[in-house]
Structures are given as C-alpha cells and as structure tokens.
N, C-alpha and C positions, 0 to 999 in steps of 0.2 A: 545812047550807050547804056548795058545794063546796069552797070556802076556806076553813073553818072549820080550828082547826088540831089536830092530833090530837091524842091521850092518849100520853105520851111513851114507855109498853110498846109502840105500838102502830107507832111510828118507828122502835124499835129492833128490833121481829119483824120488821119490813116491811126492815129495813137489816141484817140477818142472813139471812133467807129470800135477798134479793136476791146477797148473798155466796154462800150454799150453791149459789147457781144455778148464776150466772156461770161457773166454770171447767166444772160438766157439761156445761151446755147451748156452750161453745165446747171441747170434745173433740169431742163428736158434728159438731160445723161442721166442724171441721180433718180428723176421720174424713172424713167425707162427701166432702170436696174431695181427700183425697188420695187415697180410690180410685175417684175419679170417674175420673183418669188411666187407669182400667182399660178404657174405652171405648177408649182409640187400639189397645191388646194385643189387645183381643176385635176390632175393624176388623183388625188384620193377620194374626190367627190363620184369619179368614175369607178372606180374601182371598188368603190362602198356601195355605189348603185349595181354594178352588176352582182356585188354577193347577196343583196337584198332579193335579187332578182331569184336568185340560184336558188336562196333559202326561203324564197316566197313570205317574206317579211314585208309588209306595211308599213302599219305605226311601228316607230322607235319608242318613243318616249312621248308620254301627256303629260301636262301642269298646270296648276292654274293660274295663274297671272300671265299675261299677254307677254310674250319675247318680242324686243324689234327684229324684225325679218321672217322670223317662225309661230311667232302667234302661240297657239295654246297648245303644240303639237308640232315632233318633229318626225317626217314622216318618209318616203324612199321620194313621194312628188316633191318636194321639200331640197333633196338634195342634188335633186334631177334639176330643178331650177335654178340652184347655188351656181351649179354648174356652168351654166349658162350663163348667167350673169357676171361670176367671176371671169370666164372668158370673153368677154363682150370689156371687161374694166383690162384685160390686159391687153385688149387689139386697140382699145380707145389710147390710152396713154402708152404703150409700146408703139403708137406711133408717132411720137418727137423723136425718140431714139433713132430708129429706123430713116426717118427726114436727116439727120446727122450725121447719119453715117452714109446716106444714099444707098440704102439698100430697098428701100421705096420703088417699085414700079415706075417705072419712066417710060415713055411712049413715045420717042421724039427722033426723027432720024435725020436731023441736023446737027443736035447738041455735042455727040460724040465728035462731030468734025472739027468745032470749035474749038480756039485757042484758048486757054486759061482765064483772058481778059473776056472773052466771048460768052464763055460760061456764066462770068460771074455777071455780068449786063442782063442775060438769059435768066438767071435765077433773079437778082435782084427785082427784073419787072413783070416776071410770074409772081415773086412770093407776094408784091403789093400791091399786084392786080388783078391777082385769082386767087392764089391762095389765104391769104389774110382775111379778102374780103368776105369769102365763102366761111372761113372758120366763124368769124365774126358773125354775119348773117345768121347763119343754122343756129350757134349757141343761142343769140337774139330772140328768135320766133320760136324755139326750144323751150323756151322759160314756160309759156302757157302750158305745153302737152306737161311738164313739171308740175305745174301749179294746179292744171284738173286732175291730174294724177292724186295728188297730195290733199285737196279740198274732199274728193268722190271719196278717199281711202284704199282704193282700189290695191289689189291682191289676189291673187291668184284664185281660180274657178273652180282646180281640182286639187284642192288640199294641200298647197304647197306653198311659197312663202309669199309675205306680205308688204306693206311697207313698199308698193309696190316705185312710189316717185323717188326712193333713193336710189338704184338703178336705172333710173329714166334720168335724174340729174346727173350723172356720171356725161350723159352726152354732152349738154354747153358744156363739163367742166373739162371734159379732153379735148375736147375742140377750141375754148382759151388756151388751152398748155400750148394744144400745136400752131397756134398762130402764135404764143408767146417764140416758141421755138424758130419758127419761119422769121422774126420780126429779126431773130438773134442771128441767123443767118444773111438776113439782106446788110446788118450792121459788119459782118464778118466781109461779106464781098462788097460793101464800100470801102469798107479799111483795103481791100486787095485793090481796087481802084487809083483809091487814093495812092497808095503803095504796091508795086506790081512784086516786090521781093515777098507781098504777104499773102499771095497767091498760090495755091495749091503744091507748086515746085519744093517748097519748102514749112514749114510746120503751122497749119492751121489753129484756129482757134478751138474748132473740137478739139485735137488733140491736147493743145495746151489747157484746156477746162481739164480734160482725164489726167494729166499730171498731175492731178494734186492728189490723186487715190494713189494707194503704194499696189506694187505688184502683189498679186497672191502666193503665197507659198508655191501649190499647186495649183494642178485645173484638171477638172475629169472632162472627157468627150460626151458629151449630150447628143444622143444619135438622133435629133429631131429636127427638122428644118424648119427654122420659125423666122420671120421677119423684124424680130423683137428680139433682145439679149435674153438668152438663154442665164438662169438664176447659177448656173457653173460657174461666169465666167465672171461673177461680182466680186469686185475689189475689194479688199479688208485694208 
C-alpha cells in the first residue's frame, strides 16, 4: 500500500542517502549558474572581435612585463582565443547543471516507459557504471596532457594567449564536478529507493538544493537555446 509505513532501516537509508545528496547535487546548481555568467564574456569577446575585424585593428595594447594568459600583448588573436576557451569552461562545468535537470541528451528508448522505481535503478547503475567511471578515467589520464602543457609553456602559434595548461586543466576539473554531480544523484535515487514517497512524484532533492536561493525580483527572456542555465535566470 502506498501509505503503508516503512521498516525504520529503510527511513533512515532514505534520510542519509538524502543528506549525502543535498550538498553535491546544490554545488553542481551553484557551478552551473555561476558560470553560466560566462555567456555575457563569450557575447563581448565576439563582438570586440568583429569590430576589430571591421576597423582592421591588430595589436590592442603592448607592455612589458608578462600578463598570465596575454603575455606581453593584447591582441584581436588574443581575444579570438579568450573566446574559445571561455566557451569550452562553460560547456565543461554547464554540464552538472544540465545532468540535474535532465536536460542532457538522452538516447534511450526504454527509459521513457519506465516507472519512477525503474528510472531510478536505470540511473543509479549508469551513473556508477559509466558515467562516474568515465569522468574519473578521462580527468585521471588528463593530468599528463596538463602537465606537458604546463612543463613545455606552451601558448599560442599566432599571437594570441598563453598559459596555455590553464585551459587544458579546466578538463579533469569539470569532469570531477560532474562525476561529483552524478555521484549526488545516484545518492538522490537511493534515498527514492529506499523511500518510494522520495521519487520524482513529489519534491526532489534538486529542487530542494534550489530552495535555499530566494526568487528573483524579475527575469528577462534570453532568446538563446543553451543546454546550461542561462546567466537571466540567477537567483539573488
């Protein structure tokens, strides 16, 4: 019966698993929305490259002492790369977000049919038998392409930025968030296990991480489809 009342191991898995969730699954929230703000930097990194373009401007600005990331010289390659690499740090850590909400790419044409209990069995031994392992993995064997990056100095070919293994370390370190994230999820569909009331029917553990942000005043429409929260829709 569904009000029947449980075995009391069975309230305290489900009221521990729920605990173990909670703080992963609202890191990956907080990730997600705070460099969703990387959307306005990638908008003006474009839009400064094409007026450089229009006004056939190169060099910006020279100085002498080394900048991290710009070197001796800030230049239109320079920004053209910023570019890049700021969009590359919000697909990397815009995707715990995105795992949370399910708004992720799914390819699976049985999961839809499943029941709630079904689902969470389905995630639970994807996230600790593919996806964890794989985050894991890649960060792991990551670390070398980091560290010859970071020994060689390595930097850009044509005039543009430098510094080049701080952007190459960005990959283990999104790829820990989102096995953090996933780890916070299989904890989230044990608790619904252990407790079927704590199963999608009724108020998840995302959502109850996002309770603790207060509503926005407002919110403007972001006419852009992104997979990642849009910097609009950030809670104050």
């Amino acid at each position: 019966m569904p009000n029947a009342r449980l075995a009391p191991w069975r309230e305290r898995g489900a009221a521990v698993c729920a605990a173990l969730a909670r703080p992963l699954v609202w890191l990956g929230l907080f990730i997600g929305r705070l460099t969703s703000w990387l959307v306005l930097l990638v908008m003006l990194a474009v839009l400064t490259t094409v007026s450089l373009n229009a006004l056939g401007i190169n060099e910006i600005a020279r100085w002498q002492n080394e900048v991290l990331l710009f070197g001796n010289a800030l230049t239109i390659n320079s920004i053209t790369e910023l570019q890049w690499h700021l969009f590359g740090i919000l697909t990397l850590f815009g995707g715990t977000y995105a795992l949370h909400h399910d708004t992720h790419v799914r390819v699976d044409l049985v999961y839809q049919k499943l029941s709630p209990r079904g689902r969470a069995i389905v995630n639970t031994l994807g996230h600790l038998l593919l996806l964890i392992p794989f985050c894991l993995l890649i960060a792991w064997l990551s670390q070398h392409f980091v560290a010859m990056a970071y020994r060689s100095g390595e930097s850009s070919n044509y005039g543009g930025l430098t510094d080049r293994y701080l952007i190459k370390a960005m990959l283990p370190i999104g790829l820990v968030f989102l096995a953090l994230g996933a780890l916070g999820q299989v904890f989230d569909n044990l608790a619904g296990l252990f407790d079927p009331r704590r199963l999608p029917d009724s108020t998840t553990v995302t959502e109850a991480a996002e309770k603790t942000d207060k509503e926005p005043p407002c919110q403007l429409i972001f006419l852009v489809s992104m997979p990642w929260p849009s910097p609009w829709s950030w809670r104050y």
